[in-house]
C-alpha positions in Angstrom: 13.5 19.2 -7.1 10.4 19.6 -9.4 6.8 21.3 -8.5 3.8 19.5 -8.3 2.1 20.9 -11.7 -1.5 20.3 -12.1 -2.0 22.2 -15.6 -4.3 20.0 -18.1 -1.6 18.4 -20.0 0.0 16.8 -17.0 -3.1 14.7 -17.0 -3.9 14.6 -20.7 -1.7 14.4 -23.3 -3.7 14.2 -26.0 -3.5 17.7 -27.9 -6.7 18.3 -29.1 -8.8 20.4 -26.7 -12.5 19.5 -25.4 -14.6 20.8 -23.0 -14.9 17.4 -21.5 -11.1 17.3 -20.6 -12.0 19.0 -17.0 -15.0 17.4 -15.8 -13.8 14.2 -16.9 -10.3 14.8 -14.6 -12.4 16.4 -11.8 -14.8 12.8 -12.2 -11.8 10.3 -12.8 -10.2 11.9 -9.7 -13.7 12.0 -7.6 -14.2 8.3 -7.9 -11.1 7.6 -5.8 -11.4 10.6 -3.4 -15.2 10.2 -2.1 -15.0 6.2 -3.0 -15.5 4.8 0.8 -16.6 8.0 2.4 -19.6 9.2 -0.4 -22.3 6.1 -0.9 -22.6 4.9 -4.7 -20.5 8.2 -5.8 -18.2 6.0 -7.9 -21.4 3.8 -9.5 -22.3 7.3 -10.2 -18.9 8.5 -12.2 -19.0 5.1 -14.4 -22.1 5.9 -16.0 -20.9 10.4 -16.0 -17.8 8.5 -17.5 -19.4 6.6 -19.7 -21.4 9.6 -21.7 -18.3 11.3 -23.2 -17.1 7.8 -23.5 -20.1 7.0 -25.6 -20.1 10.5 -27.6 -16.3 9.9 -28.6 -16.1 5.8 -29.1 -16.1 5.9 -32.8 -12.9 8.2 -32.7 -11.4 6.5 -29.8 -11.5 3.1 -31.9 -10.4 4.2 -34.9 -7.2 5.6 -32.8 -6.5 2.8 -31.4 -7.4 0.5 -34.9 -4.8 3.5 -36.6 -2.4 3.1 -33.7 -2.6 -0.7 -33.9 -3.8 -1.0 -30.2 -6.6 -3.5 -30.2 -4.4 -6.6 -29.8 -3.0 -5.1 -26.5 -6.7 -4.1 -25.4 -8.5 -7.1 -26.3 -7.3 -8.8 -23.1 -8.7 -6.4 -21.0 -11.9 -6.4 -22.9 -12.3 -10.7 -22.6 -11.3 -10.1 -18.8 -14.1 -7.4 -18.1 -16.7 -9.5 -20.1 -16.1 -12.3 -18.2 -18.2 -11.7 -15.0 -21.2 -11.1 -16.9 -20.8 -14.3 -19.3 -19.9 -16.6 -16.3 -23.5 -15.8 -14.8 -25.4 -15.8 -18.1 -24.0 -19.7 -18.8 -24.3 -20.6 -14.9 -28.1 -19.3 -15.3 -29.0 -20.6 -18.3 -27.1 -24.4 -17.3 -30.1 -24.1 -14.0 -32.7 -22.1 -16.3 -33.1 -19.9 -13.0 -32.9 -16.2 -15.0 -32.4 -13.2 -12.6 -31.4 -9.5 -13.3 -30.3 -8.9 -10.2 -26.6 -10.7 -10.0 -25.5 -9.1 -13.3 -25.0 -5.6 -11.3 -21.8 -5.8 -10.2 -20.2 -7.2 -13.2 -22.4 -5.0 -15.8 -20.8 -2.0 -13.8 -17.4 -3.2 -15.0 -18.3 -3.6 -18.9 -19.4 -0.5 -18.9 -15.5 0.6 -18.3 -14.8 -0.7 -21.7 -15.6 2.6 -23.4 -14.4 4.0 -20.9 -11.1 2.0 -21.3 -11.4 3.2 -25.1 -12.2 7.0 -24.4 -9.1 7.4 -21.7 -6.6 5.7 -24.3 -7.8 8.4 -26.8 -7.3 11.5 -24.5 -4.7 9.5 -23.5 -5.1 9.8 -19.9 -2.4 10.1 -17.6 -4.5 8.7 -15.0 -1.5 7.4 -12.8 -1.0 11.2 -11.7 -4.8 11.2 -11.0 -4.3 8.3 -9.0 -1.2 9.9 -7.2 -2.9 13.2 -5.9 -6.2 11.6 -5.5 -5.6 8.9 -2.8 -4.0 10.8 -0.3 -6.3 13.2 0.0 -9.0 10.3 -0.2 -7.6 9.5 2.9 -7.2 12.3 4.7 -11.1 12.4 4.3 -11.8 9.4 5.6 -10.0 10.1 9.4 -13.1 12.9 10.0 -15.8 10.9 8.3 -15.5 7.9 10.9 -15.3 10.1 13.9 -18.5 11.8 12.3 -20.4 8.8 12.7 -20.6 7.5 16.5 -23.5 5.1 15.9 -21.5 3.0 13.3 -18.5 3.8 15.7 -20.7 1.9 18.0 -22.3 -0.6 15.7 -19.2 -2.4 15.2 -17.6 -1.8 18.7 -15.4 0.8 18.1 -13.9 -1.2 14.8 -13.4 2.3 12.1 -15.9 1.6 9.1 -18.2 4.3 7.2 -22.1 4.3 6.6 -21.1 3.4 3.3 -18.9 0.3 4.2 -18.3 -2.6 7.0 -15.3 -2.7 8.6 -13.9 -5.6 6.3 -14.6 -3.6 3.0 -12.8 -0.5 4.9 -9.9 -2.2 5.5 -9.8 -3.8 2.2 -9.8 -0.2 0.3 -8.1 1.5 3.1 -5.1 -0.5 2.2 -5.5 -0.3 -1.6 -5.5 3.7 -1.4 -2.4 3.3 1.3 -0.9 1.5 -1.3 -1.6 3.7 -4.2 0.4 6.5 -1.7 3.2 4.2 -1.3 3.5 2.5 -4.7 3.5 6.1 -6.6 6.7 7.4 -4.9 9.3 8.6 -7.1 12.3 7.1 -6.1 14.8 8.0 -8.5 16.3 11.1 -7.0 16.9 13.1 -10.0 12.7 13.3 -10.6 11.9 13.4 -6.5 9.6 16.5 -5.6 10.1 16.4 -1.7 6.6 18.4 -1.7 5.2 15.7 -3.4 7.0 13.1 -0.9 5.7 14.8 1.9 2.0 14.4 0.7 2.4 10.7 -0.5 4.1 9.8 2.7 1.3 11.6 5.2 -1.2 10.3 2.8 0.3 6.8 4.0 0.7 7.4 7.3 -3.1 8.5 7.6 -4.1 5.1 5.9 -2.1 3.1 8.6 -4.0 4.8 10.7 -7.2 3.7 9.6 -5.9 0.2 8.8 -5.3 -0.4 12.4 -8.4 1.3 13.1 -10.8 -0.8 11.1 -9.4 -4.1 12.7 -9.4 -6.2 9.3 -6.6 -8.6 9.9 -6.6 -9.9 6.3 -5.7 -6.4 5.4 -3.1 -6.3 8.1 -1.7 -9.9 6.7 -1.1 -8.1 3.3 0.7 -5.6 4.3 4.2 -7.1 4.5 3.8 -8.7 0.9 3.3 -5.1 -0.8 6.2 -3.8 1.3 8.4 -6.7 -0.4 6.9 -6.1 -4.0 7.5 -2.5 -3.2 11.4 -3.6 -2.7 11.3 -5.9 -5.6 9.8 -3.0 -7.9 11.9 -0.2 -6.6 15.6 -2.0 -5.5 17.4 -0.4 -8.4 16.8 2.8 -7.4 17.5 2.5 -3.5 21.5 1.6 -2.5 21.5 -1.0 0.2 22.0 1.0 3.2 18.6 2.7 2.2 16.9 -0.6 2.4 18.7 -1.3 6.0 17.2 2.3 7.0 13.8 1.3 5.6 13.8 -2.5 6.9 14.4 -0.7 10.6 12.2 2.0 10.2 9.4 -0.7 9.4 10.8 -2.7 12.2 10.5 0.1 14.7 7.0 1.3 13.4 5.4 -2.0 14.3 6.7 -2.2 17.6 5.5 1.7 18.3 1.9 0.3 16.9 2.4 -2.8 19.5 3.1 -0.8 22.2 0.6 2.6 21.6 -2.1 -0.1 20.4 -2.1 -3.4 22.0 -5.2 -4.0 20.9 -3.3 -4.2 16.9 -1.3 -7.4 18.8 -4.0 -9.0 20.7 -5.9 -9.3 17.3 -2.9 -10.9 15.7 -2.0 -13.8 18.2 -5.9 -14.2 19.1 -6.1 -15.0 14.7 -3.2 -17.1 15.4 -4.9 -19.2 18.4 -8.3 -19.3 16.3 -6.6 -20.5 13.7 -5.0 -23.7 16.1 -7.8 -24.3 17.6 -9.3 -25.2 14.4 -6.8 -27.3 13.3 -6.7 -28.9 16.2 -10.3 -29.2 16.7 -10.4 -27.9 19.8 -13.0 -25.0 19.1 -14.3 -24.5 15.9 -16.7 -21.6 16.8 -14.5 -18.7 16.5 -14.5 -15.9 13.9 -11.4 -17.4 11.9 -12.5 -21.5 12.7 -16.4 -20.2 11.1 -14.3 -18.8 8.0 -12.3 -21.6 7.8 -15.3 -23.8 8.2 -17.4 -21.7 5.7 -14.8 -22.6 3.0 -14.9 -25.9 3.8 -18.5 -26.0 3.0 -18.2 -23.5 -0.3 -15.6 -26.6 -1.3 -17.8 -29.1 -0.8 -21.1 -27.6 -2.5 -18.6 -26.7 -5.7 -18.0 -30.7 -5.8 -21.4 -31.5 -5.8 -22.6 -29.2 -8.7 -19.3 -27.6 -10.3 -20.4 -26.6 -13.5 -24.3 -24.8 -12.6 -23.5 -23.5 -9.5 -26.3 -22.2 -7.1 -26.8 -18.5 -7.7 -26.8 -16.1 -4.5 -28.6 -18.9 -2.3 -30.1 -21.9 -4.1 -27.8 -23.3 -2.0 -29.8 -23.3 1.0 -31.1 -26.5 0.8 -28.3 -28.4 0.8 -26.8 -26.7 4.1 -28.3 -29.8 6.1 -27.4 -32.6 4.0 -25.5 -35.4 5.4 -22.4 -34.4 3.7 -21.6 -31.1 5.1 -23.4 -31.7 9.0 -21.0 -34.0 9.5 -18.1 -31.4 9.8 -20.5 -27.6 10.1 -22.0 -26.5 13.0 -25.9 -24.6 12.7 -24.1 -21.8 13.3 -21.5 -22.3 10.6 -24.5 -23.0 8.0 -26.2 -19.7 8.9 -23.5 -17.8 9.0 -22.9 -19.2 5.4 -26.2 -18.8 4.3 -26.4 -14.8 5.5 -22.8 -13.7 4.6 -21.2 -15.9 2.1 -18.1 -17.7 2.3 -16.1 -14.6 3.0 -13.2 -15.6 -0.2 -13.8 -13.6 -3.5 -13.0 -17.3 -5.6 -15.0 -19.9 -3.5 -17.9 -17.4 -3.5 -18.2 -17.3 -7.3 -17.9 -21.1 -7.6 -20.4 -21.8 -5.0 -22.4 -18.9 -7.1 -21.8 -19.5 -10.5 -19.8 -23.1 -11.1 -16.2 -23.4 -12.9 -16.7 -20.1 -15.0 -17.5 -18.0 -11.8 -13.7 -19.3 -10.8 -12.8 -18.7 -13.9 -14.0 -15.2 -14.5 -12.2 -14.2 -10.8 -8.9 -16.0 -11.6 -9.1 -13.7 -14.8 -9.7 -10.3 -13.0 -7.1 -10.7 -11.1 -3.8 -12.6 -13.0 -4.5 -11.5 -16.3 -4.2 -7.9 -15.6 -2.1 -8.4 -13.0 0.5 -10.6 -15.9 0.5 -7.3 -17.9 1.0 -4.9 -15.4 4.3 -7.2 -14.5 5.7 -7.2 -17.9 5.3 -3.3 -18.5 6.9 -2.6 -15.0 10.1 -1.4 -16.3 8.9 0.4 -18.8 9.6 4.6 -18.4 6.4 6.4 -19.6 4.0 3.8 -18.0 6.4 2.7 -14.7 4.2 4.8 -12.5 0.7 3.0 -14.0 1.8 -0.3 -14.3 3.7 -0.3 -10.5 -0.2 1.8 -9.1 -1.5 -1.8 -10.8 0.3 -4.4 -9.4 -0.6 -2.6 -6.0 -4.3 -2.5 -6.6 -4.6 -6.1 -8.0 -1.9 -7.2 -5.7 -3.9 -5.8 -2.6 -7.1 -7.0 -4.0 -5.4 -11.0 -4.5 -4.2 -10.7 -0.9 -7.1 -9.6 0.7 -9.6 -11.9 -1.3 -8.1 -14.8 0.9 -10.1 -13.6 3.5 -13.5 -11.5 2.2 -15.3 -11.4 -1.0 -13.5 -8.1 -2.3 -16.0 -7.5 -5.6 -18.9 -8.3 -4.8 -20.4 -5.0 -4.4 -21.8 -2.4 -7.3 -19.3 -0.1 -5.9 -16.5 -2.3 -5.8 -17.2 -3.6 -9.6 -17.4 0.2 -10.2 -14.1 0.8 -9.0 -12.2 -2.3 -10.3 -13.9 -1.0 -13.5 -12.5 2.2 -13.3 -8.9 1.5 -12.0 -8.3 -1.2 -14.7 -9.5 0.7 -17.4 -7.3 4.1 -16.2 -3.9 2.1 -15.9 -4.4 -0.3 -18.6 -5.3 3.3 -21.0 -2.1 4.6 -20.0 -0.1 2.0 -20.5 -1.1 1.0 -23.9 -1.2 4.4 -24.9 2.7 4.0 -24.2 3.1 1.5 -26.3 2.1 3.7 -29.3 3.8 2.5 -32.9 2.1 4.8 -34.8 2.1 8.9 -34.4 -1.5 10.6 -34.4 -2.6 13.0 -37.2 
C-alpha cells in the first residue's frame, strides 16, 4: 500500500524551483474546493492564474515549440477561441455589438496561458483534482444546511447562495465523478487511505445529488457508472463487477426506500414526459422544457446563421408559427430562463457557429481524452476528463451547463489542467 504524499514534486514535476509553485497549487486546488460553495472564487483564480501565466509565457512556448508540443495544443487553443469568435461573427452578421455576452467565453481564453504555463511546470493537476474534490464536497453538506432561506427558497431542493438547484446538481455530480473516476484500481498502486477518502468523498456527493433534486443529473448517473466499467474492466476480474453491479443495485433501492421522495421524482419525469407526448398536459416542468426546445428549434430555422443574441428573440415569441404549438406560459418561461439545453441555447443565441462552438467544447476534447485513456503517465488525467466532459454532455440535455462566468471559469480551468498533463506526457524531446 502506498501513502498519500503531498510534497511539491507529486504535483509538479518540473525541476526548476519558483516561488510560484505553492500558491499556484494552493490556487489550482482552491478553484475546485470553494467552486459551488465560495461566489465568483474560481473567476477569481483564472485571472491569479493567469499572472504567473503571463510572467512565464515566453518560456512556456518555447518549451513546448522545443518539445514539439504545439501541434497537440493547437486543438485546444481553436476549441477555447471558439465561444468568443461564434458571438463576434453572430454580432457583427445583426450589427447589434454588446460586451456583455463575451464574459463567459473570454473567461475561458484566458485559460490558454494558463494551458501553456501548467504544461511548462508540468502540472500534475490530476492529483490536484483527486484530493481536491472530495474535500470540495465534504464542504458543501454544512454550507446548504447553513443557509435555511435558500433551503426554503427552493422548497427544501439543496442549492447554495451561489447556485440554483440545477447548477448544484450539475457540478455536484462532476466533483462525485472526479472522486469516482480517480480511483486506482490496479491493486499493486491502491492506497486504501486514499480509497477511503475518494469513496466518502463520493458517497457525500450522492448525498447532495439526491438532495438537490436535478433529475438530469440523476439520468447521468448510470452512463458514467458504465464508462467507469468500460475505462476500468481490465483491472477488475468479473466477480468484482458482479459485487459492484449488486452493490449499485442495492444502493438504489436503500435510496428508494430511505428517500421516496428520489422515486416519486423519477416516475412523476416519466408521466410528464407521456403526457406531453400524448398531449394530454403540456404544462408541466418536463412538457415546458420539452416545449421550450421546440420553440429554440423553430427560431434556429427561421434565422440560423445571425441568431438573436440573449433576447432579440422576443418578438417573435407570438408569431403565428410558434402560438400554434406554445402556450403564454411556455413563451415566458422561454423568454426569462432560456431553453434549458446548453446547444439549442447557443443556436437560438448565436446561429450555426454558437452550435458549433458547443459541439466543439465538448467532442473535441472529449476525442482526445478517449484516445490517451490507456496511456500510463496521463491515465489518471485523461479518465478525470472523460468524466468532466462526459458529465457536462449528459447533463446539457437538460440545462444550459456554461452559461455562467463561473462555469466558463471552470471549464477553462479543468480543460487546460488535464489537457497540460497529458501533453506534457507525450514529451519527444528532454528539457535542458
Amino acid at each position: 500500500m502506498r501513502k498519500i504524499d503531498i510534497t511539491r514534486n507529486q504535483f509538479i514535476e518540473n525541476p526548476m524551483l519558483s516561488w510560484f509553485d505553492w500558491p499556484v497549487i494552493v490556487l489550482t486546488a482552491s478553484s475546485i474546493i470553494a467552486y459551488l460553495s465560495v461566489r465568483s472564487w474560481t473567476n477569481i483564480t483564472v485571472f491569479l492564474l493567469l499572472i504567473p501565466a503571463l510572467v512565464f509565457f515566453k518560456k512556456a512556448w518555447n518549451g513546448a515549440s522545443s518539445e514539439k508540443h504545439i501541434n497537440s495544443i493547437l486543438p485546444f487553443v481553436v476549441v477555447m477561441t471558439l465561444p468568443m469568435l461564434a458571438i463576434f461573427i453572430s454580432q457583427t452578421l445583426r450589427q447589434e455589438w454588446a460586451l456583455k455576452p463575451y464574459d463567459g467565453p473570454f473567461r475561458i481564453l484566458l485559460c490558454i496561458p494558463v494551458l501553456f504555463y501548467f504544461l511548462h511546470i508540468k502540472l500534475n493537476f490530476s492529483k490536484i483534482v483527486t484530493l481536491s474534490a472530495p474535500i470540495a464536497l465534504f464542504i458543501l453538506i454544512p454550507v446548504v444546511y447553513s443557509h435555511p432561506e435558500v433551503l426554503e427558497r427552493w422548497i427544501g431542493r439543496f442549492a447554495t447562495p451561489a447556485v440554483d438547484p440545477t447548477e448544484f446538481g450539475t457540478y455536484t455530480l462532476v466533483l462525485t465523478a472526479f472522486c469516482l473516476f480517480s480511483i486506482e484500481t490496479q491493486a499493486d498502486k491502491l492506497s486504501l487511505k486514499l480509497l477511503v477518502y475518494q469513496i466518502a468523498g463520493a458517497l457525500a456527493g450522492i448525498y447532495l445529488l439526491l438532495g438537490s433534486g436535478t433529475r438530469g443529473s440523476w439520468i447521468a448517473i448510470p452512463p458514467l457508472l458504465v464508462l467507469w466499467v468500460v475505462l476500468n474492466r481490465k483491472n477488475l476480474p468479473r466477480k468484482t463487477l458482479c459485487y459492484l453491479g449488486l452493490l449499485t443495485i442495492t444502493g438504489f433501492a436503500v435510496v428508494c426506500l430511505l428517500k421516496p421522495y428520489t422515486l416519486d421524482r423519477i416516475f412523476s419525469g416519466i408521466y410528464e414526459l407521456s403526457s406531453w407526448l400524448n398531449g394530454s398536459n403540456t404544462e408541466t416542468s418536463t412538457g415546458l422544457r420539452l416545449t421550450m426546445w421546440q420553440i429554440t428549434w423553430e427560431l434556429f430555422k427561421h434565422n440560423p446563421l445571425k441568431g438573436y443574441g440573449d433576447h432579440n428573440f422576443q418578438a417573435y415569441l407570438h408569431a403565428p408559427w410558434i402560438g400554434a404549438f406554445a402556450s403564454n406560459e411556455a413563451t415566458e418561461t422561454m423568454l426569462y430562463n432560456g431553453p434549458h439545453n446548453e446547444l439549442l441555447a447557443n443556436l437560438v443565441r448565436s446561429g450555426v457557429m454558437g452550435g458549433i462552438s458547443v459541439v466543439a467544447l465538448f467532442l473535441v476534447p472529449l476525442t482526445i481524452f478517449w484516445r490517451n485513456r490507456h496511456m500510463e503517465k496521463s491515465k489518471f488525467a485523461s479518465h478525470l476528463g472523460l468524466a468532466y466532459v462526459g458529465s457536462l454532455i449528459l447533463c446539457s440535455i437538460s440545462s444550459e451547463v456554461l452559461t455562467f462566468k463561473y462555469t466558463s471559469s471552470f471549464y477553462g480551468l479543468i480543460i487546460a489542467g488535464i489537457s497540460a498533463q497529458i501533453i506534457s506526457a507525450q514529451t519527444q524531446t528532454p528539457r535542458d
